[in-house]
C-alpha positions in Angstrom: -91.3 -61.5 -4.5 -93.4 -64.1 -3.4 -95.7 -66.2 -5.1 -98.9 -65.3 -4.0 -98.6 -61.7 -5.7 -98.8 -63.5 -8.9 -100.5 -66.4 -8.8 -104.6 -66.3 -9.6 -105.1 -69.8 -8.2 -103.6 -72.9 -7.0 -105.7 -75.9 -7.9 -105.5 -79.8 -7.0 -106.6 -82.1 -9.0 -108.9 -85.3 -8.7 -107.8 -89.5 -8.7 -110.7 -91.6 -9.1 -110.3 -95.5 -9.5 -109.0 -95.8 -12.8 -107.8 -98.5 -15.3 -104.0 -99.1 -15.4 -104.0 -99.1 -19.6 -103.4 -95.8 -21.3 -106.5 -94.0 -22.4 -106.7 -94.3 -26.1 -107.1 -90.3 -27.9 -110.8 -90.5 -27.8 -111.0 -91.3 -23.9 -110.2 -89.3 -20.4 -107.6 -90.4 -18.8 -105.5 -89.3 -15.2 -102.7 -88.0 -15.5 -100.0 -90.2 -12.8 -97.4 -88.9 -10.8 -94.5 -89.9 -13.2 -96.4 -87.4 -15.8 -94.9 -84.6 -13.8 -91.9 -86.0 -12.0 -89.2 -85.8 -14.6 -89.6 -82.4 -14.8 -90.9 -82.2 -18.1 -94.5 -82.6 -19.2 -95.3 -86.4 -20.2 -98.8 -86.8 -21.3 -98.6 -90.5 -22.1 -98.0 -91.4 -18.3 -102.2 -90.8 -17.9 -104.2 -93.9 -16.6 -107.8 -94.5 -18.6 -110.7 -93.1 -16.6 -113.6 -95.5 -16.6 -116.3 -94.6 -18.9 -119.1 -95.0 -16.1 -117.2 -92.4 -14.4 -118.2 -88.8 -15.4 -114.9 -87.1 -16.3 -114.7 -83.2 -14.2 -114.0 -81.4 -17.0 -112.4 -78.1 -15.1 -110.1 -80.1 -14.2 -108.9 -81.2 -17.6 -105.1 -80.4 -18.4 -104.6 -77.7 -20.9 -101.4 -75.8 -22.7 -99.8 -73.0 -20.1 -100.9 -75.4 -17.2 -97.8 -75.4 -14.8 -97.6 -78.3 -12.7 -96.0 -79.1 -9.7 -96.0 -82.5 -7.3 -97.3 -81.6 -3.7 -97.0 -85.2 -2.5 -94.4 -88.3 -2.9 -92.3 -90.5 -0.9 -89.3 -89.5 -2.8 -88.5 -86.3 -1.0 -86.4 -84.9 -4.3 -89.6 -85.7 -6.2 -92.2 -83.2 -4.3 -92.2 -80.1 -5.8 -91.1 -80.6 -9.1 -92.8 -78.7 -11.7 -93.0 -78.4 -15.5 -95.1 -76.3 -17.7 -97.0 -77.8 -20.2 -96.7 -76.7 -23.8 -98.9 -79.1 -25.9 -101.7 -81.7 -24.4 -104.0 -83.9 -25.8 -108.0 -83.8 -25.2 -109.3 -85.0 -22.2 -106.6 -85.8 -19.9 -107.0 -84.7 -16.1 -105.1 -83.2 -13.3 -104.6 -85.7 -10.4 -105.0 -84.6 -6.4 -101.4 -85.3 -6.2 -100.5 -82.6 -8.4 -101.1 -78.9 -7.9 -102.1 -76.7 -11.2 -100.7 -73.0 -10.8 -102.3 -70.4 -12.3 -100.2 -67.5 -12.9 -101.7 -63.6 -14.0 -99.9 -63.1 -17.2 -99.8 -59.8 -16.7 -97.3 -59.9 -14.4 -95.7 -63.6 -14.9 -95.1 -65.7 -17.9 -96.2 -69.5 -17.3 -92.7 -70.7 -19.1 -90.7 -68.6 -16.8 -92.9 -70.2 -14.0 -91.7 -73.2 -14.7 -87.8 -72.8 -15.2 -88.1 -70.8 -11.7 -89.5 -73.3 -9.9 -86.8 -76.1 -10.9 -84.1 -73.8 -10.0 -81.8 -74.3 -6.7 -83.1 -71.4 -5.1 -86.6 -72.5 -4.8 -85.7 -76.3 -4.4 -83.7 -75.0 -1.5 -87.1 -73.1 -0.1 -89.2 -76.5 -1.2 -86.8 -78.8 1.0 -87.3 -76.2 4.3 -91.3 -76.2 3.7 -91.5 -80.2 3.2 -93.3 -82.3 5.7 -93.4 -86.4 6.4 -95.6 -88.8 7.7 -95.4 -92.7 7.3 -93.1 -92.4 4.1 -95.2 -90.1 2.4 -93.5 -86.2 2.1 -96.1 -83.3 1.0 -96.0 -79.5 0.3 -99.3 -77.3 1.0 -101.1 -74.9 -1.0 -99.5 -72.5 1.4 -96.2 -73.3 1.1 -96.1 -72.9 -2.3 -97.7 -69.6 -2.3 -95.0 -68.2 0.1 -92.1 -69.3 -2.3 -89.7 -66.3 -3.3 -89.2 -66.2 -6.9 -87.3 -63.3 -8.9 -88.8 -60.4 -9.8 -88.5 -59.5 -13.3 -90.3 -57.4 -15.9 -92.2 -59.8 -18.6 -89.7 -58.6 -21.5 -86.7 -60.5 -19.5 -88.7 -63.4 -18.3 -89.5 -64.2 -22.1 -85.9 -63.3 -22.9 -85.1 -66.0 -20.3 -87.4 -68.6 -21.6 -86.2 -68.2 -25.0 -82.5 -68.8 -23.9 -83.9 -72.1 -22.1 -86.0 -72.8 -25.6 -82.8 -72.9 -27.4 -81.2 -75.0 -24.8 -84.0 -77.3 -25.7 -83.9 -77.2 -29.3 -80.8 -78.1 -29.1 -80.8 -81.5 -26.4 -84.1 -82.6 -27.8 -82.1 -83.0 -31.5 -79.6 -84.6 -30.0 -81.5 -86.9 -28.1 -83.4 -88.1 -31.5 -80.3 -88.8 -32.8 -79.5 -91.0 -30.0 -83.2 -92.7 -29.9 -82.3 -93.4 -33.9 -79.0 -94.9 -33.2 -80.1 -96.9 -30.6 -83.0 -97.9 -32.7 -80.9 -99.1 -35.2 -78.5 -100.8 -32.8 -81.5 -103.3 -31.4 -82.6 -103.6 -34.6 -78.9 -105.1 -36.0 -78.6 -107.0 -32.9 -82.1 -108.5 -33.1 -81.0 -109.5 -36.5 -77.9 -111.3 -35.6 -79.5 -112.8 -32.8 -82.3 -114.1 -35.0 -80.0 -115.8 -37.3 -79.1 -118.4 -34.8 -80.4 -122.0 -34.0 -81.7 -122.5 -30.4 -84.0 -125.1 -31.3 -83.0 -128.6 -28.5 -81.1 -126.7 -26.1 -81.6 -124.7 -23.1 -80.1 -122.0 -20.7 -79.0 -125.0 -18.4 -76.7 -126.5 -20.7 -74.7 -123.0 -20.8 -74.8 -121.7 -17.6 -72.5 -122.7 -14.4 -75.0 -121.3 -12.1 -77.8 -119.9 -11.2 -78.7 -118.4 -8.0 -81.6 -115.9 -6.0 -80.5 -113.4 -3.6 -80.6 -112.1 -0.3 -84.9 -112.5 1.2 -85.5 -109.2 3.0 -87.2 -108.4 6.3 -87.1 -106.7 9.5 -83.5 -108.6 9.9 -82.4 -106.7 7.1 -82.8 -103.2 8.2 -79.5 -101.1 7.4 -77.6 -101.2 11.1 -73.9 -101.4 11.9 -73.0 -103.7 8.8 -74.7 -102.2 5.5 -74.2 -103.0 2.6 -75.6 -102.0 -0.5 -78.0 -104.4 -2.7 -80.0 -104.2 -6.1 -83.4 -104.4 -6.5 -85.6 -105.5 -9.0 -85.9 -101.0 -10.3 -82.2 -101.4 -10.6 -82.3 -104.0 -13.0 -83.3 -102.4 -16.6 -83.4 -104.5 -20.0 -79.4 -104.5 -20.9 -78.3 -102.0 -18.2 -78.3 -101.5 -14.4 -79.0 -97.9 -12.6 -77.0 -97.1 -9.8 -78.7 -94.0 -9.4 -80.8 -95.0 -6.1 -79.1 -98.4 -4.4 -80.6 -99.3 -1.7 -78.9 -100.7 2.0 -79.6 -103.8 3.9 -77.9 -105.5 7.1 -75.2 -108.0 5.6 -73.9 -110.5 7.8 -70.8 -112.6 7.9 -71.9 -115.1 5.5 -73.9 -112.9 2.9 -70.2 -112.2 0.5 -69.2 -115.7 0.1 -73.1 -116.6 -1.4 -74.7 -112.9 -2.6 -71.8 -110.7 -3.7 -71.4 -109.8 -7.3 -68.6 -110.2 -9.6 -67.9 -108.8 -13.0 -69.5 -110.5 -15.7 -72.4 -111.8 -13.7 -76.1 -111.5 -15.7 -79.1 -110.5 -13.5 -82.3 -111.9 -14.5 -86.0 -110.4 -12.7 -88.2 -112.6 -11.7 -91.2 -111.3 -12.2 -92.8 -108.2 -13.5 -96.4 -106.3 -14.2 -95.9 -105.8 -17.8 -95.3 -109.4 -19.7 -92.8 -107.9 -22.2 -90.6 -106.9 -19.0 -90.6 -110.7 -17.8 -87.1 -111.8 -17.0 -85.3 -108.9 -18.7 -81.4 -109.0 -18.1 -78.6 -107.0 -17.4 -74.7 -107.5 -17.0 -72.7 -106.5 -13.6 -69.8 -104.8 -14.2 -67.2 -103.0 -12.5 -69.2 -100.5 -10.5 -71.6 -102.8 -9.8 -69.2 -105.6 -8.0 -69.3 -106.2 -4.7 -72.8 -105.4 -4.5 -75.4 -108.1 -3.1 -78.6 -108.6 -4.8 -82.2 -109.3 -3.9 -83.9 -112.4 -3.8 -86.2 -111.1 -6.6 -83.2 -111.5 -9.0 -81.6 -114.9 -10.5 -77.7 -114.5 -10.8 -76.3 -116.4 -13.5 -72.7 -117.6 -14.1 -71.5 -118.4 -17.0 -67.8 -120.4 -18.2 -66.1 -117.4 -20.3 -64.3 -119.9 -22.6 -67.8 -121.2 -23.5 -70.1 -118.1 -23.3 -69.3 -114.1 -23.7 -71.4 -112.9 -20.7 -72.3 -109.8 -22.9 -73.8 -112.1 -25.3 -75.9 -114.2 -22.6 -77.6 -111.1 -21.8 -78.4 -109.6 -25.1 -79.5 -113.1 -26.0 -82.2 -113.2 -22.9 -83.4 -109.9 -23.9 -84.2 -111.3 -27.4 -87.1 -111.9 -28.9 -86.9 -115.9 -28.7 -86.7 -115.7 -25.0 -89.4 -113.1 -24.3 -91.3 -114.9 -26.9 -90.6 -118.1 -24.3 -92.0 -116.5 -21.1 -95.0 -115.5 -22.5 -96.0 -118.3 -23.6 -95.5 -120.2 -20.5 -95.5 -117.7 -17.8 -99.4 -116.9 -16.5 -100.7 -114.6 -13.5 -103.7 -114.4 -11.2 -102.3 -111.4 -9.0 -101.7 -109.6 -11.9 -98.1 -109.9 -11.9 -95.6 -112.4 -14.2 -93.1 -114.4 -12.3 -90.3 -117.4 -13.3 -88.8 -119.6 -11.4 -85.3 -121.2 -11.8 -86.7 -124.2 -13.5 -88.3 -122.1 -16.2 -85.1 -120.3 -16.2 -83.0 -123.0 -16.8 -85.6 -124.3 -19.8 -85.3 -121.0 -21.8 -83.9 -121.6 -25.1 -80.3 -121.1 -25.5 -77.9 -121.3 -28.8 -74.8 -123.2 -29.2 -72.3 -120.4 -31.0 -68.8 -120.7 -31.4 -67.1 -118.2 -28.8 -65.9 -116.4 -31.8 -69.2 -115.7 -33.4 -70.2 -114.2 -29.8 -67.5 -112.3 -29.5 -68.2 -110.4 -32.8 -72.2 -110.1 -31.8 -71.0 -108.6 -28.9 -68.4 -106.2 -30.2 -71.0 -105.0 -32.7 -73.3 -104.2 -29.7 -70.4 -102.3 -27.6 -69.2 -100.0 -30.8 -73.1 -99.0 -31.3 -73.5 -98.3 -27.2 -70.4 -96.5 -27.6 -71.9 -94.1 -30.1 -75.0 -93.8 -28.1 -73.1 -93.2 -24.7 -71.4 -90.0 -26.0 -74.3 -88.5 -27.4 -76.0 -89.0 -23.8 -72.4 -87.5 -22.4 -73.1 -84.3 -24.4 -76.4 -84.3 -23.4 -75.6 -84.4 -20.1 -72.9 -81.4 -20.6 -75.3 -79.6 -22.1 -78.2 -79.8 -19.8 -75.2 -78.9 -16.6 -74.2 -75.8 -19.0 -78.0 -75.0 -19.2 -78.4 -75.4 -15.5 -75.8 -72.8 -14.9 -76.8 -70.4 -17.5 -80.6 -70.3 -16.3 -79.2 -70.1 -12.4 -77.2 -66.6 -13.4 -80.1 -65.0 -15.6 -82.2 -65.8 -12.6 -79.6 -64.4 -10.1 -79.1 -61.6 -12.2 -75.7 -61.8 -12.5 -75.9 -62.2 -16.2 -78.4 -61.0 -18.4 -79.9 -62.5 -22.0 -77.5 -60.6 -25.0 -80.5 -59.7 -27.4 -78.2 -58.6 -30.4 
């Protein structure tokens, strides 16, 4: 059936000029795109409304509201939805998100929600999407004329609670992982504290240090691209190679930009001060790859320093604690250069004493990698299951 039959409304939202903070529980806030985009409901990504500015209260977020992105420049970010099951006071819908009102007489806002993130209708989403200068959009109209199963209420609830249970189940195991990795920094922290830095510096330990490739028009992906990380790929202790991005290498780019193994990427610069030169370690998947000129590569001697333990040590507190005390901003974003770089505090610890700092860090990530593998078998299982009750090949065993 299609969407219209059911809906009561389609709404989109308002964006005003707001403050980048987070609105404290007592203020109106916007909800951002990101609040909507992962596909489940997160209220803290919300901007603070200015308290000049008269919040629209019919537009306020409220529990039931399903929510879907009509605009990004992702494409596989338009159209994703989630309903919203609890929400805090005062927090408002955004005019890049649509708010779909279903009759619940006829269509449960939960089964709403799991409908509208299945292949099916992602498939009818991707047909109905339009472009224009990087930007990619759904209408009012085109989600209105989405298909969607039609089911009496009693299944769609049935439905919902299968997914619920689903949910039960990843959201204790991802607290578990949140506590283990909790615990993790916190032992690392500690070893890392323990150790004298005081009269030396990054430059005495490190072979190299080197930016990467400057973009520009020059660079646009032609007859020789090659992948590069960015600044997004580099997270505090880890690299995502989820979205790597292409630019036009050339014949001299491998012997000065390509990454080895064991190299530690530093950013540059950053928005948020406590993200200021936060590093990560290339490894296997990552070799080969160039790099960005918003990235320092460092090199390290491996009979002198464990590369693992060079990175953990510039995500500590001693070196954060360094770059904001000397790092300042007029643009509103934090930047280092290689002579700050170089100055950062650094210990002197015997290789062995590394070695076991680091080993103690890989047997916690360990631990924390295979609870996120069964997460992720758990949420492909849950994919599946919903895709069949939706289908109607299967339906919900009630006994």
């Amino acid at each position: 059936m299609a969407l219209k039959d059911v809906l009561r409304k389609v709404e989109t939202g308002w964006s005003p000029v707001c403050h980048s903070a987070r609105p404290a529980m007592d203020e109106w806030g916007v909800l951002k795109l990101s609040a909507v985009t992962s596909g489940k409901f997160v209220a803290s990504e919300a901007k603070r409304l200015p308290s000049e500015v008269l919040p629209r209260v019919a537009f306020e977020v409220r529990p039931g509201d399903v929510l879907m992105s009509r605009a990004n420049g992702v494409k596989a970010l338009v159209g994703v939805a989630c309903t919203v099951s609890q929400v805090r006071p005062r927090l408002l819908l955004p005019d890049l998100v649509f708010r779909l009102v279903a009759d619940p007489d006829v269509l449960d806002p939960a089964f709403l929600g799991i409908t509208l993130a299945s292949a099916a209708v992602r498939r009818q989403i991707d047909a109905a999407m339009r472009g224009t200068s990087g930007q990619y959009k759904v209408s009012q109209a085109d989600v209105r004329a989405l298909e969607i199963p039609r089911l009496p209420l009693p299944e769609q609830r049935d439905i919902v609670a299968a997914h619920e249970a689903f949910e039960r189940r990843i959201g204790d195991l991802e607290r578990v992982a949140q506590k283990r990795s909790t615990l993790l920094s916190a032992a690392v922290s500690a070893l890392l504290r323990g150790q004298d830095s005081s009269g030396t510096t990054l430059e005495t330990a490190m072979m190299s240090c080197d930016p990467g490739i400057t973009l520009g028009a020059h660079r646009a992906p032609q007859k020789r691209a090659t992948g590069y990380l960015r600044v997004a790929n580099v997270r505090m202790g880890w690299i995502d190679t989820s979205d790597v991005a292409s630019l036009e290498s050339t014949s001299s780019d491998r012997p000065r930009y390509e990454l080895e193994a064991g190299d530690v990427l530093v950013v540059e610069g950053h928005a948020n001060p406590e993200q200021i030169g936060r590093a990560a370690l290339v490894g296997p998947v990552e070799e080969g790859l160039l790099y960005q000129n918003h990235l320092f590569r460092l090199r390290f001697d491996r009979d002198e320093v464990v590369p693992e333990f060079a990175m953990l040590w510039l995500n500590s507190e001693a070196v954060r604690s360094y770059w904001i005390s000397r790092c300042a901003t007029s643009s509103g974003l934090y930047t280092i250069n290689s002579r700050l770089l170089a100055d950062a505090p650094f210990p002197v610890v015997p290789i062995e004493e590394q070695r076991k700092i680091v080993e103690t860090w890989r047997t916690g990530i360990r631990a924390v990698d295979s609870l996120h593998g069964q997460i992720a078998k758990l949420r492909t299982i849950q994919q599946g299951v919903m895709e069949d009750l939706l289908s109607g090949r299967t339906r919900v065993n009630r006994t």
